[in-house]
gemmi code that builds the backbone of each chain (N, CA, C; Angstrom):
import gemmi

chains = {
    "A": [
        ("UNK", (-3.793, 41.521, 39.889), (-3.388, 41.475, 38.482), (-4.431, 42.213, 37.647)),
        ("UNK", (-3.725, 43.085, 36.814), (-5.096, 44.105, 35.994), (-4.891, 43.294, 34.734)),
        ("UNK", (-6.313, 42.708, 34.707), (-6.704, 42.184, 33.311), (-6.881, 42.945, 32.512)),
        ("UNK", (-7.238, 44.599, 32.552), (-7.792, 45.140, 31.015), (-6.833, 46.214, 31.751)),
        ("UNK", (-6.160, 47.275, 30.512), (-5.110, 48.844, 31.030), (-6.020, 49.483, 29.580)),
        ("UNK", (-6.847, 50.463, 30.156), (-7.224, 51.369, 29.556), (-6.356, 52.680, 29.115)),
        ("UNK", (-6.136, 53.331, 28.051), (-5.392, 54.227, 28.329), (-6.284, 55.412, 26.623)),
        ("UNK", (-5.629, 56.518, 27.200), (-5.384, 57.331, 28.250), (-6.524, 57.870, 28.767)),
        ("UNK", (-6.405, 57.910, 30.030), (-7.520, 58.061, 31.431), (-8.435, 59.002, 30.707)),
        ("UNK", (-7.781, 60.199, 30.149), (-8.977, 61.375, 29.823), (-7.821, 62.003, 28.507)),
        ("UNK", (-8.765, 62.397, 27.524), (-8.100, 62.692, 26.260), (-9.297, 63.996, 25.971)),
        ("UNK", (-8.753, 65.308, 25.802), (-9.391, 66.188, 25.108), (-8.753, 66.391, 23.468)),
        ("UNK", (-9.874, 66.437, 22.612), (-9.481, 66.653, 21.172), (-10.462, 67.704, 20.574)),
        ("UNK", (-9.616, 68.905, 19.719), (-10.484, 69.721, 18.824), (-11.685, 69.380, 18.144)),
        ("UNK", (-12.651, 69.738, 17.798), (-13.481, 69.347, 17.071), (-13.400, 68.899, 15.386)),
        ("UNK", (-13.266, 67.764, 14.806), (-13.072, 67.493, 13.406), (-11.913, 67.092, 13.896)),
        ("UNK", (-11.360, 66.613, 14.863), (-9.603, 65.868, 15.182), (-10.233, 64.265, 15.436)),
        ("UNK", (-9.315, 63.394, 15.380), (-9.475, 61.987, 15.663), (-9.206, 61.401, 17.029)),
        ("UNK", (-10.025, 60.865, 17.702), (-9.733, 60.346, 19.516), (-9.383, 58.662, 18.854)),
        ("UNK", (-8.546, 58.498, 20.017), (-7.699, 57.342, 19.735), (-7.593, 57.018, 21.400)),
        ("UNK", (-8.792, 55.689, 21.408), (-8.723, 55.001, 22.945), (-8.116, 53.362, 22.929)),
        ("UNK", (-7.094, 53.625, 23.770), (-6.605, 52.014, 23.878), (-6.863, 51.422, 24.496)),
        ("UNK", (-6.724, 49.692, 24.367), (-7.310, 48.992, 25.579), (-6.366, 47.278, 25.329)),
        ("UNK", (-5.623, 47.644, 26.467), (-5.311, 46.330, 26.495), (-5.150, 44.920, 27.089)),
        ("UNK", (-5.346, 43.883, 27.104), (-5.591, 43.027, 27.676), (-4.452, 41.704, 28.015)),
        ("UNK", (-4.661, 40.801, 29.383), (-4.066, 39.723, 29.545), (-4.704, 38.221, 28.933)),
        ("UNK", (-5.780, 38.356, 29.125), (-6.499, 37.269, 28.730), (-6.441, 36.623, 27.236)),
        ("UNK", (-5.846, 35.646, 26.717), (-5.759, 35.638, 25.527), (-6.981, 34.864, 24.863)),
        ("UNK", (-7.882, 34.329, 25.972), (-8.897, 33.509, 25.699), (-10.120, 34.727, 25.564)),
        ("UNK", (-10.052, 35.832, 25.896), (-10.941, 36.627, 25.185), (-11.713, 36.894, 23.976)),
        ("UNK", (-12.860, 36.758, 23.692), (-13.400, 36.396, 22.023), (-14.522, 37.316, 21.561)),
        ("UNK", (-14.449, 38.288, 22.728), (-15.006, 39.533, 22.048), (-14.964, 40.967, 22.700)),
        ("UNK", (-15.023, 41.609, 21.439), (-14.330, 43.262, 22.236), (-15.179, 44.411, 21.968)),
        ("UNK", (-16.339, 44.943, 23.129), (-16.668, 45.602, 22.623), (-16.263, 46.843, 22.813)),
        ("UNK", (-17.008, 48.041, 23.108), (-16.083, 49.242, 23.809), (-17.984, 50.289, 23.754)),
        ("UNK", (-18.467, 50.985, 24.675), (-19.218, 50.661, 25.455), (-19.552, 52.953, 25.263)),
        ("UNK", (-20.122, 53.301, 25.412), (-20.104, 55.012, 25.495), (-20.579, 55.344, 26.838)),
        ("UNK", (-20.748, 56.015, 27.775), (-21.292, 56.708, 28.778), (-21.611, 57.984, 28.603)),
        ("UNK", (-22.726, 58.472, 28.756), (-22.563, 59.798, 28.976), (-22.768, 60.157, 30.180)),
        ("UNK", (-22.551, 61.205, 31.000), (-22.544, 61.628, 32.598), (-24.703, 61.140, 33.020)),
        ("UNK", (-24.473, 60.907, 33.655), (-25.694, 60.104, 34.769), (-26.720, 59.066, 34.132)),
        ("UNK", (-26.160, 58.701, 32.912), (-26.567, 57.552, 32.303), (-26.008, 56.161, 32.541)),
        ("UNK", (-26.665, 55.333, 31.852), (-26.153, 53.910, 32.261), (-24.734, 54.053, 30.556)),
        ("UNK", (-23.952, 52.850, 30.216), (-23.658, 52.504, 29.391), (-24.091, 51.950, 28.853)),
        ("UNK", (-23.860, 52.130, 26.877), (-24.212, 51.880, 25.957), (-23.154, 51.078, 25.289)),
        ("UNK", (-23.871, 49.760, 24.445), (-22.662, 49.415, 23.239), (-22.579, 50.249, 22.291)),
        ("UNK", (-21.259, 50.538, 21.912), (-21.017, 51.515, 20.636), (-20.448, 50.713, 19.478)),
        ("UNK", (-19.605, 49.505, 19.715), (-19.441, 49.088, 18.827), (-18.490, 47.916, 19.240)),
        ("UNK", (-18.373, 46.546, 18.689), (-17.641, 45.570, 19.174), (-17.062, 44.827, 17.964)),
        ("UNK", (-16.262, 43.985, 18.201), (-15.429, 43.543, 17.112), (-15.229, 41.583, 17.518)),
        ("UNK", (-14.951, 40.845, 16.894), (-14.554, 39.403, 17.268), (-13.263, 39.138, 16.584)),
        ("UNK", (-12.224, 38.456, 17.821), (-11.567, 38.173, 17.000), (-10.959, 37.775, 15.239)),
        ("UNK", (-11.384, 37.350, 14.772), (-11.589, 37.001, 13.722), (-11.627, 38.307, 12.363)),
        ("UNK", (-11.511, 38.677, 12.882), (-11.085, 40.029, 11.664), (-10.179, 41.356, 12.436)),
        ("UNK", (-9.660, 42.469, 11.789), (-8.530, 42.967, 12.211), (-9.247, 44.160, 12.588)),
        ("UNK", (-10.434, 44.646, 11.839), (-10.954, 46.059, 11.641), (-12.381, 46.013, 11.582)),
        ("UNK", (-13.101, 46.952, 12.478), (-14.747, 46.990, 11.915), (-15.010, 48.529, 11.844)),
        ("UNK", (-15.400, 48.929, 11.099), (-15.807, 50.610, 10.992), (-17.758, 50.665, 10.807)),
        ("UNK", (-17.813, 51.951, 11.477), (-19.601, 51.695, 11.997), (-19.455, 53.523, 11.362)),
        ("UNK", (-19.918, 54.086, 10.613), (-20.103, 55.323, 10.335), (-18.185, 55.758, 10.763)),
        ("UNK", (-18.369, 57.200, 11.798), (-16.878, 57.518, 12.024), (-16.288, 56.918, 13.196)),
        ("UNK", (-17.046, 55.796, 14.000), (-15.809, 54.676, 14.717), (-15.467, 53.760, 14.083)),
        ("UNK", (-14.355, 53.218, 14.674), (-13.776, 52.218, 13.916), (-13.219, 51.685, 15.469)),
        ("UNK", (-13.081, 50.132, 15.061), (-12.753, 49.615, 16.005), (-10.954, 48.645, 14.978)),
        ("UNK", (-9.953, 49.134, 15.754), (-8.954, 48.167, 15.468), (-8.022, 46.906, 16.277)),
        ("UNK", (-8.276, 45.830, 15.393), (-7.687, 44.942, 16.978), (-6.487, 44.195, 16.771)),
        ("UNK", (-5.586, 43.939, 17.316), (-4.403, 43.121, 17.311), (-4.085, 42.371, 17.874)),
        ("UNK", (-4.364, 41.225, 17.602), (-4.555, 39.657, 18.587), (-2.897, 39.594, 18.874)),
        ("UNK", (-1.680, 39.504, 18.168), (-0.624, 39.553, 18.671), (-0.131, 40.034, 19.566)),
        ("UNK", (-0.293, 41.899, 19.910), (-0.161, 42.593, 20.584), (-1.018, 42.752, 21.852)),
        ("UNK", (-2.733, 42.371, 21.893), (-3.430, 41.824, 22.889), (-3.609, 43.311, 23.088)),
        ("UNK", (-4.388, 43.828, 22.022), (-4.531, 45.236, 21.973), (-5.819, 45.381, 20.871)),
        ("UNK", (-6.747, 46.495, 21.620), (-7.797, 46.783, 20.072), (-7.867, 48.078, 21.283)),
        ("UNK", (-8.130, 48.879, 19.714), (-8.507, 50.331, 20.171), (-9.668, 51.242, 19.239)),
        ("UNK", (-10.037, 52.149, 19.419), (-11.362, 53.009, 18.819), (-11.033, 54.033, 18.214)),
        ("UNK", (-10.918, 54.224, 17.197), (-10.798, 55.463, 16.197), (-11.968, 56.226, 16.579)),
        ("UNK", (-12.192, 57.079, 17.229), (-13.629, 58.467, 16.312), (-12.745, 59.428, 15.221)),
        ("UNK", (-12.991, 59.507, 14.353), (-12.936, 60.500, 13.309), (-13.836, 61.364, 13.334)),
        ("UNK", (-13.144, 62.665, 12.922), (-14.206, 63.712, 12.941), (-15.141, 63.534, 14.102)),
        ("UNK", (-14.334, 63.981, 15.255), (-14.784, 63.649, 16.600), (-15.982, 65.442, 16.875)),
        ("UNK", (-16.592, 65.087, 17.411), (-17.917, 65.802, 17.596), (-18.406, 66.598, 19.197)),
        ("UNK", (-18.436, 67.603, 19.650), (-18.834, 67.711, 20.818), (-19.622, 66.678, 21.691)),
        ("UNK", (-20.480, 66.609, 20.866), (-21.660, 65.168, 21.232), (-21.119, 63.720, 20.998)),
        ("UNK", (-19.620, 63.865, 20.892), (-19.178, 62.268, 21.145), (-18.425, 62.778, 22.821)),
        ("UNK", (-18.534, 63.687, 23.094), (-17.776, 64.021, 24.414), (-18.692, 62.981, 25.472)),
        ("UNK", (-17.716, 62.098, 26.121), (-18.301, 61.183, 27.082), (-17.362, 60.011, 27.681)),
        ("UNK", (-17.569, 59.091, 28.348), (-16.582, 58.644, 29.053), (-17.138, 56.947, 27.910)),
        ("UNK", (-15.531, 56.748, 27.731), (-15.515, 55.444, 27.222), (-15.101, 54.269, 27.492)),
        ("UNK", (-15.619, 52.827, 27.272), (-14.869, 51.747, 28.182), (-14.852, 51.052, 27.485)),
        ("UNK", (-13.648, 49.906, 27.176), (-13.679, 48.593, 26.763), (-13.474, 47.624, 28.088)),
        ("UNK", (-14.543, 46.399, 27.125), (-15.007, 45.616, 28.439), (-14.911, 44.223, 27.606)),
        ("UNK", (-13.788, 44.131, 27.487), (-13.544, 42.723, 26.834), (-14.084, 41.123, 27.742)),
        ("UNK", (-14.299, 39.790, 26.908), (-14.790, 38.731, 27.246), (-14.350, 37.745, 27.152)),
        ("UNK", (-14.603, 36.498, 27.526), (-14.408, 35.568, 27.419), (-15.803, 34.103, 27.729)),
        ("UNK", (-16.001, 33.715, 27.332), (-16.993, 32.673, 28.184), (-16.513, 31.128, 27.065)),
        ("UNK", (-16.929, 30.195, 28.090), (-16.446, 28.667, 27.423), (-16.993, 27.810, 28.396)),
        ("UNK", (-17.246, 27.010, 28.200), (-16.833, 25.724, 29.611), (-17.371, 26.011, 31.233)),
        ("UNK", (-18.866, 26.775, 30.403), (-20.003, 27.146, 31.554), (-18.920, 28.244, 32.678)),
        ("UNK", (-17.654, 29.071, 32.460), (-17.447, 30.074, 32.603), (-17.257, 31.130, 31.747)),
        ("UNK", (-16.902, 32.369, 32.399), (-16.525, 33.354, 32.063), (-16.237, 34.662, 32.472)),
        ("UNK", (-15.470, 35.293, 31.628), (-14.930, 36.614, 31.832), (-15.068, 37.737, 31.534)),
        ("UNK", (-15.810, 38.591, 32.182), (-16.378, 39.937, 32.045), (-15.274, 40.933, 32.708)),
        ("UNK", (-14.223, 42.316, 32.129), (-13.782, 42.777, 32.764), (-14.630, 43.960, 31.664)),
        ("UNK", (-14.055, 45.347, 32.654), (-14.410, 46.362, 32.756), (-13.374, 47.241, 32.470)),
        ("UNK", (-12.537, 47.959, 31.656), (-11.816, 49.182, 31.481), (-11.710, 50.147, 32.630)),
        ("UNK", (-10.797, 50.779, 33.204), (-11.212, 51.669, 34.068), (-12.057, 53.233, 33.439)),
        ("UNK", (-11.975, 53.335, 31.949), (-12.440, 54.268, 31.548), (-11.768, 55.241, 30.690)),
        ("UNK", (-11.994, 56.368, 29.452), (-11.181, 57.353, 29.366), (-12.605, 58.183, 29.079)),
        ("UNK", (-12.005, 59.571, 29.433), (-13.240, 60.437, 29.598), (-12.716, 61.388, 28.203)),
        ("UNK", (-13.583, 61.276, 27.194), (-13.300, 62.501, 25.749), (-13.998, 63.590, 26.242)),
        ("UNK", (-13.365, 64.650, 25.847), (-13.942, 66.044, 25.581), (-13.420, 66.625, 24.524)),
        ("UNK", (-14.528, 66.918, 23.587), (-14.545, 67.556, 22.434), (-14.612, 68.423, 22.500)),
        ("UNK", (-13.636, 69.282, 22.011), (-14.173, 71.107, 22.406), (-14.159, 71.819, 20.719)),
        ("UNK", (-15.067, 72.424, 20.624), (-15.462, 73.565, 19.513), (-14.279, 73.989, 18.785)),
    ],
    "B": [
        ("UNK", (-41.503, 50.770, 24.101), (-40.195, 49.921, 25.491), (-39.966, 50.514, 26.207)),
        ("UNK", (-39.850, 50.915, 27.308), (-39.365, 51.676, 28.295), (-37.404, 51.375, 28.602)),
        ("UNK", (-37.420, 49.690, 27.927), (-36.059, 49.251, 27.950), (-36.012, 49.050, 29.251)),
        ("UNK", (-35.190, 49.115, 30.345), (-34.360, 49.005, 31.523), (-34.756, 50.010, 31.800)),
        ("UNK", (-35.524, 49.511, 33.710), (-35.574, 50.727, 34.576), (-35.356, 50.139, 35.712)),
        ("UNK", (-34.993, 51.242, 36.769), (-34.325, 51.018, 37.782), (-35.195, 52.422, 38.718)),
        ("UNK", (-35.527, 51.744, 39.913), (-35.929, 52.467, 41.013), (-34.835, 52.044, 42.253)),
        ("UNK", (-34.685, 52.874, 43.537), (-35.314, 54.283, 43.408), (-33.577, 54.939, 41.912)),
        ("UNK", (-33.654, 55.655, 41.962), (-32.659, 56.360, 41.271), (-31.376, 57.153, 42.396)),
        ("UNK", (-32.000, 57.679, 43.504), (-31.157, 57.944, 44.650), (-31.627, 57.432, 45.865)),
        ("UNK", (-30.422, 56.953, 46.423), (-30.880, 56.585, 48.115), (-29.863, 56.604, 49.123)),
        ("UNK", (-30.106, 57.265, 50.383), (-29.095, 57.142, 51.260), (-29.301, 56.478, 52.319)),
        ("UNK", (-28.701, 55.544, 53.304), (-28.754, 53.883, 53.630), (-27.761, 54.781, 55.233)),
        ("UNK", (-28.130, 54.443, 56.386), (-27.557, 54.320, 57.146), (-26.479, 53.109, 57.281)),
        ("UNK", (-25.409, 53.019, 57.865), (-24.601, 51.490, 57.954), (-25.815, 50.888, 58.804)),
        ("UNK", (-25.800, 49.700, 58.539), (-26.298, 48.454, 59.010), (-27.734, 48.117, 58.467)),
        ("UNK", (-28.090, 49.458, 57.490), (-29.799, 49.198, 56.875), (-29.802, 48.593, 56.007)),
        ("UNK", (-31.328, 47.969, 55.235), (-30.771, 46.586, 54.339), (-32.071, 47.687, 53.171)),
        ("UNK", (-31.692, 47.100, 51.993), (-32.722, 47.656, 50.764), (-32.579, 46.955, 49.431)),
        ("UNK", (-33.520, 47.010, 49.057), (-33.247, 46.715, 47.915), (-33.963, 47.390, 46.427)),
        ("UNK", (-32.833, 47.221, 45.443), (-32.970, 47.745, 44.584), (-33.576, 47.367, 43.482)),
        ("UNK", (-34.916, 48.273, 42.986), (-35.203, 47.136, 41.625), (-34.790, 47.274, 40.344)),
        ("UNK", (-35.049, 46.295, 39.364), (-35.046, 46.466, 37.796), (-35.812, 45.452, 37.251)),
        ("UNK", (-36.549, 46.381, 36.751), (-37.273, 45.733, 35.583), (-37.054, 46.057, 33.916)),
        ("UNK", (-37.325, 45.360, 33.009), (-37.258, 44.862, 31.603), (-38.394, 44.653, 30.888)),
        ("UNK", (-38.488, 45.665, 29.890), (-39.642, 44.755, 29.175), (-39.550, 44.238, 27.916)),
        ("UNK", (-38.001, 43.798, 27.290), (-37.669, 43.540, 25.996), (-37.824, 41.798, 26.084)),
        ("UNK", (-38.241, 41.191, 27.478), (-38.261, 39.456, 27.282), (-36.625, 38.958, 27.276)),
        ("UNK", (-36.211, 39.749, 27.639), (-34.518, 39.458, 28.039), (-34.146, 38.203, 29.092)),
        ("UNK", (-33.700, 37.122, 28.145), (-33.546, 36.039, 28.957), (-32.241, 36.131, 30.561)),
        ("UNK", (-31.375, 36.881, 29.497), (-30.137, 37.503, 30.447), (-30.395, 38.784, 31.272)),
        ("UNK", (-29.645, 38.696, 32.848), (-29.992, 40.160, 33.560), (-29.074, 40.163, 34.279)),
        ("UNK", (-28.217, 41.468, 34.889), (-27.118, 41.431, 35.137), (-27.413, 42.947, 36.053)),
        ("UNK", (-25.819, 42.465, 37.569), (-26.091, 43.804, 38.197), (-24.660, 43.974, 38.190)),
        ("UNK", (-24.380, 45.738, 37.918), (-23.033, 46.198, 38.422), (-23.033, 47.107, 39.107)),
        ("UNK", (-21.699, 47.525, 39.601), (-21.423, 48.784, 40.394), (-20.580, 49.556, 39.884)),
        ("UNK", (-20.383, 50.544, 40.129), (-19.571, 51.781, 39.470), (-19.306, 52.506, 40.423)),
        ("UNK", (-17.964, 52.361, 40.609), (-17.333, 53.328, 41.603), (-16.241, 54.385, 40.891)),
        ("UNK", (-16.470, 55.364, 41.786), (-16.229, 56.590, 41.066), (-14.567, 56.392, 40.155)),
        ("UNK", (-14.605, 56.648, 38.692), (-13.206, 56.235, 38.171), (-12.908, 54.841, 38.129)),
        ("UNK", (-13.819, 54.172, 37.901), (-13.386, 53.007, 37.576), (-14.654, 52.413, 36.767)),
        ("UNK", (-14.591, 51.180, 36.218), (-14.731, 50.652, 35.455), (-15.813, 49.839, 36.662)),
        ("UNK", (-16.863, 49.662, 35.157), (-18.188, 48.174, 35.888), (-17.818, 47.162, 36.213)),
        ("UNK", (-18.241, 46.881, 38.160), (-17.803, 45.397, 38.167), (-18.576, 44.569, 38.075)),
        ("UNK", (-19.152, 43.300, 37.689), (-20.155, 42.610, 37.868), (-20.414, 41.769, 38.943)),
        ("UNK", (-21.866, 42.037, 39.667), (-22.172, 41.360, 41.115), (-22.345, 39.907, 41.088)),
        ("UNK", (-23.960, 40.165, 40.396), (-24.487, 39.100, 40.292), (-25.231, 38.577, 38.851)),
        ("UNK", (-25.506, 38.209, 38.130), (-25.845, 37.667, 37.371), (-27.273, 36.475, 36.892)),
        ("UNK", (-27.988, 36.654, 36.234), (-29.010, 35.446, 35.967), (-29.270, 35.395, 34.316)),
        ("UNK", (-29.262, 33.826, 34.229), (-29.589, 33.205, 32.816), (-31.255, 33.257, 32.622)),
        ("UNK", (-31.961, 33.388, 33.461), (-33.482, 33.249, 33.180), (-33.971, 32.899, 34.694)),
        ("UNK", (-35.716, 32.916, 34.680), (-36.252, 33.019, 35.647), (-35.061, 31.677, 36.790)),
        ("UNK", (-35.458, 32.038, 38.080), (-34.627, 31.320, 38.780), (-33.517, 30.557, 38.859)),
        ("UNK", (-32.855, 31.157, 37.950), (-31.400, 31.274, 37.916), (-29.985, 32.271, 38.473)),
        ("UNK", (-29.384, 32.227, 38.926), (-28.416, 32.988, 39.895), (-27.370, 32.493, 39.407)),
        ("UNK", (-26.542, 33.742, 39.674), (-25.376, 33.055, 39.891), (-23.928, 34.308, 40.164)),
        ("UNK", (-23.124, 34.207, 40.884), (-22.074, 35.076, 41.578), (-21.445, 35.936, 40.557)),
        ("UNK", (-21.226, 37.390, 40.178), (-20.149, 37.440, 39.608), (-18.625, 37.795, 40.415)),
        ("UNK", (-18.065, 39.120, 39.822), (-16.866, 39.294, 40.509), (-17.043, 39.848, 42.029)),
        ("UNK", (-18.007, 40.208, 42.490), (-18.121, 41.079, 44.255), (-19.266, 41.179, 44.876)),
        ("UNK", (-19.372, 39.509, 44.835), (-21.220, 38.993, 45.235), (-21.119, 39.928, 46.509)),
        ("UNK", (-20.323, 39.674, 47.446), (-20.276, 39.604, 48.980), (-20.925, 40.829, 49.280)),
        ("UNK", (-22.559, 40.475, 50.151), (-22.514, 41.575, 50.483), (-24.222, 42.047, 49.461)),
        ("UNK", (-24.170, 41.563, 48.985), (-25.511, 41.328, 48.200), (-26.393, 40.001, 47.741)),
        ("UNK", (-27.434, 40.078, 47.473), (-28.091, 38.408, 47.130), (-29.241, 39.406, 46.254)),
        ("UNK", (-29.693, 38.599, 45.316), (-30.652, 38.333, 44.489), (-31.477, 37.335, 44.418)),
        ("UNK", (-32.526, 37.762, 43.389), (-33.385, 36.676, 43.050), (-33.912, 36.741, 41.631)),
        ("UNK", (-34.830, 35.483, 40.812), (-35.270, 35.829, 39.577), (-36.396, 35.350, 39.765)),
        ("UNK", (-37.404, 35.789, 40.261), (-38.858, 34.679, 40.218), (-39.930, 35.082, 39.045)),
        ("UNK", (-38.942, 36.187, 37.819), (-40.006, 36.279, 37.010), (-38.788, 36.829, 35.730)),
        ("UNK", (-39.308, 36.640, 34.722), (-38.165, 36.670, 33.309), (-38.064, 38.662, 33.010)),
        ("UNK", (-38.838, 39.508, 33.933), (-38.953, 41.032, 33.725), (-37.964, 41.486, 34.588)),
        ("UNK", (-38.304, 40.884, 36.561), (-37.606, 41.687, 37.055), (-36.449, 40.736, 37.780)),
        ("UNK", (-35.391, 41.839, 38.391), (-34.340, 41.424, 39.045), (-33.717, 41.713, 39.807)),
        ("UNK", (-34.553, 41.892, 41.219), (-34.070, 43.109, 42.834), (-32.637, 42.225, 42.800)),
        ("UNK", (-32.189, 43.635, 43.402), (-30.803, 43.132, 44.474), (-31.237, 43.702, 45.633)),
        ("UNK", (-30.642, 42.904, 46.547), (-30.912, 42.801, 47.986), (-29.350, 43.465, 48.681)),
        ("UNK", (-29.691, 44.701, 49.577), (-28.522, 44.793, 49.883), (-28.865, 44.664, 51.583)),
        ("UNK", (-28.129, 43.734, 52.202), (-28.076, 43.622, 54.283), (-26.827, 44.134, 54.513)),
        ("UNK", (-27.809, 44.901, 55.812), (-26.091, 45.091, 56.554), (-25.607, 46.353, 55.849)),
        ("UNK", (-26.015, 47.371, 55.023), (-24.830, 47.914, 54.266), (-23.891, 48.734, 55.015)),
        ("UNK", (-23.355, 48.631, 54.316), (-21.629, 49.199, 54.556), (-21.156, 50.535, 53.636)),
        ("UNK", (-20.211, 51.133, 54.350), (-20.189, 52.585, 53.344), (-19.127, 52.099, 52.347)),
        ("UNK", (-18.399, 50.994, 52.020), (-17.879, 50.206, 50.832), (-18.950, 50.049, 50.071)),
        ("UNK", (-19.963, 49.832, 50.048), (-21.328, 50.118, 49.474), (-21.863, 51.144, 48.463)),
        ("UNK", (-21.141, 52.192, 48.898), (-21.494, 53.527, 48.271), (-20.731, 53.255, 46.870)),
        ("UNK", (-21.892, 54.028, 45.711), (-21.546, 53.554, 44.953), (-22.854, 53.696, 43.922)),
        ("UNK", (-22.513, 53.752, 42.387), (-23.709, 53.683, 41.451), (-23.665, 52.210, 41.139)),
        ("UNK", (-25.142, 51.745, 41.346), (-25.515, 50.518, 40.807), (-26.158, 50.791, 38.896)),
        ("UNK", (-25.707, 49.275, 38.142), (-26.533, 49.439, 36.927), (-27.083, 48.356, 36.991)),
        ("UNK", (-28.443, 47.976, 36.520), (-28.727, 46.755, 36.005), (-28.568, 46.641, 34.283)),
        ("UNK", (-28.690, 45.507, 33.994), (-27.990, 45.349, 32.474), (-29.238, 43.859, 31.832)),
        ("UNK", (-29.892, 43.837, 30.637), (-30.448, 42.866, 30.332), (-30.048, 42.763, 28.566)),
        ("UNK", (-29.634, 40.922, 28.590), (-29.150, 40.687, 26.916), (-30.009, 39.713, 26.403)),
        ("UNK", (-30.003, 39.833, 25.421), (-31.008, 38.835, 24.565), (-30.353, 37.449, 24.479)),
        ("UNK", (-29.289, 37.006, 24.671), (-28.265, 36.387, 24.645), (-26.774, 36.718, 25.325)),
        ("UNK", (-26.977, 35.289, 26.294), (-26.071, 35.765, 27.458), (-24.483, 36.277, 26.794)),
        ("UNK", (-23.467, 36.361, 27.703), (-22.307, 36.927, 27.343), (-21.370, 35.729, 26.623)),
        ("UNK", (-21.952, 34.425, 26.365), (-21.267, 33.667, 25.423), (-22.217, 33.648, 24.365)),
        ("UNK", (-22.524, 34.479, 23.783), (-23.511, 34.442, 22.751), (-23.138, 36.414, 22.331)),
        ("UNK", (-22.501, 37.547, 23.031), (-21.918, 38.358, 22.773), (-22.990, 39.076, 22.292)),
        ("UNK", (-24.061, 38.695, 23.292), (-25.221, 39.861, 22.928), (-25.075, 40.821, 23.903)),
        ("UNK", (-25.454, 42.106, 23.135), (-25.403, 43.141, 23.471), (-26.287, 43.577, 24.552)),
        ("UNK", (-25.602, 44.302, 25.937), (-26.465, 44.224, 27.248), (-26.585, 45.829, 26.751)),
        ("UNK", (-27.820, 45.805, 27.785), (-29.130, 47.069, 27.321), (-28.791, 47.624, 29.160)),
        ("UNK", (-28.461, 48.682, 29.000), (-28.363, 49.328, 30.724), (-29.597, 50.217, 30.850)),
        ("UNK", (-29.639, 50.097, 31.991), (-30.592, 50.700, 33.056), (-30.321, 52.407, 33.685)),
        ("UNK", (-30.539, 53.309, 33.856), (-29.957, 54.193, 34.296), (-29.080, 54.810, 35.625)),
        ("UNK", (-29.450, 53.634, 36.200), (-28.335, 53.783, 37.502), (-29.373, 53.807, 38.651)),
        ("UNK", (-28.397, 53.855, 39.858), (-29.075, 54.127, 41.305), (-27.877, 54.479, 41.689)),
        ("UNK", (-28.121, 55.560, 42.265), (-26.481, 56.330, 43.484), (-26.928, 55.957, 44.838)),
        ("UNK", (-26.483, 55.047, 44.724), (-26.338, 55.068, 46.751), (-25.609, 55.179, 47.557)),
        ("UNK", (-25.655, 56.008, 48.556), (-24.852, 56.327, 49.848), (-24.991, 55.659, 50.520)),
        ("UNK", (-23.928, 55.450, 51.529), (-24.032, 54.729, 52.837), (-23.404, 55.379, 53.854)),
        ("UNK", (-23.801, 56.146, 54.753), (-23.136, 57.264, 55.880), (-22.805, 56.282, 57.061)),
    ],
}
model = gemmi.Model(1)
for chain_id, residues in chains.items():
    chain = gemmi.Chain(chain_id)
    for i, (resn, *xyz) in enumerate(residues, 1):
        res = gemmi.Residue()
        res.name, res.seqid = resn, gemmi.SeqId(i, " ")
        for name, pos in zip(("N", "CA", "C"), xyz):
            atom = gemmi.Atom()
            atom.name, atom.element = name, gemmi.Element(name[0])
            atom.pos, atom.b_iso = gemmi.Position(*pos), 0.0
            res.add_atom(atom)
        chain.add_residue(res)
    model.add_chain(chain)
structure = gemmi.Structure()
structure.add_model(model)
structure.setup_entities()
């Protein structure tokens, strides 16, 4: 059973165009969403996360949007940048009751081109 | 800070050789965490610790063991390996574990082979 459907796998966008990464989930007990940057032979980074509890968080040109109904949050870049070119993941959570749930996105890889 | 480091950075492992991998921290990170990354997919989590001598399984212990005998570092132990093995390791350390939605600090990886 796939707990998290990343989509789409790999997205190229013009430079100054908007990347739009989805991520969606089964878990409804999930209570936080972050979404994570890679760049090639690095570890991952948080880029930006959101908690249930509100619909929208914007950090400079990401934005994170989430939809608890739909069991969906996804990442705006605006005015997307060569140097945002990199592989991205949401890795949504859960923890309670001395467990928890760590999944992993399979990934979408941006390329920004000039 | 040096943040999260990880030795060696590459290694190639005959089947059945055992090694282990380190990470160390120098932010006082109560939380420390190991994953794997296989090619096109997403981090899985191994193993896990809340603070010195603490353990505990995540999603694909099998096949690895750890230890915490100090709040900096956090080897994984790999026996036996297997070329299911192959694979980039990360270590990961949070100021506050993952019910507290602190933000984990990564390490730069280790690529290991297993022929």
């Amino acid at each position: 059973q796939q707990q998290v459907k990343q989509s789409p796998q790999s997205l190229i966008v013009q430079k100054g165009g908007i990347s739009i990464i989805n991520c969606a989930y089964e878990n409804t007990a999930f209570d936080y969403f972050p979404w994570y940057q890679q760049f090639p032979g690095k570890g991952p980074a948080l880029l930006i996360a959101i908690r249930p509890d509100v619909s929208e968080k914007k950090e400079g040109r990401f934005t994170i949007s989430f939809n608890k109904s739909a069991k969906q949050f996804s990442l705006h870049i605006m005015d997307s940048q060569p140097g945002d070119s990199a592989t991205y993941f949401c890795a949504p959570f859960y923890s309670g009751a001395g467990s928890y749930q760590l999944t992993f996105g399979k990934g979408t890889k941006l390329s920004v081109i000039p | 800070n040096a943040g999260v480091t990880q030795t060696p950075k590459f290694r190639i492992l005959k089947i059945g050789q055992s090694m282990t991998l380190q990470c160390t921290q120098d932010m006082n990170h109560n939380y420390m965490y190991w994953y794997r990354q296989d090619p096109g997919m997403g981090l899985k989590l191994i193993y896990y610790s809340v603070g010195a001598g603490i353990t505990d399984k995540g999603e694909v212990p099998n096949g690895y063991n750890v230890s915490r005998s100090t709040t900096e570092d956090f080897p994984l132990r790999l026996e036996l390996a297997a070329p299911s093995q192959t694979s980039v390791y990360f270590c990961a350390s949070s100021a506050s574990g993952l019910a507290g939605g602190g933000e984990q600090f990564f390490g730069p990886g280790t690529r290991l082979t297993v022929l």
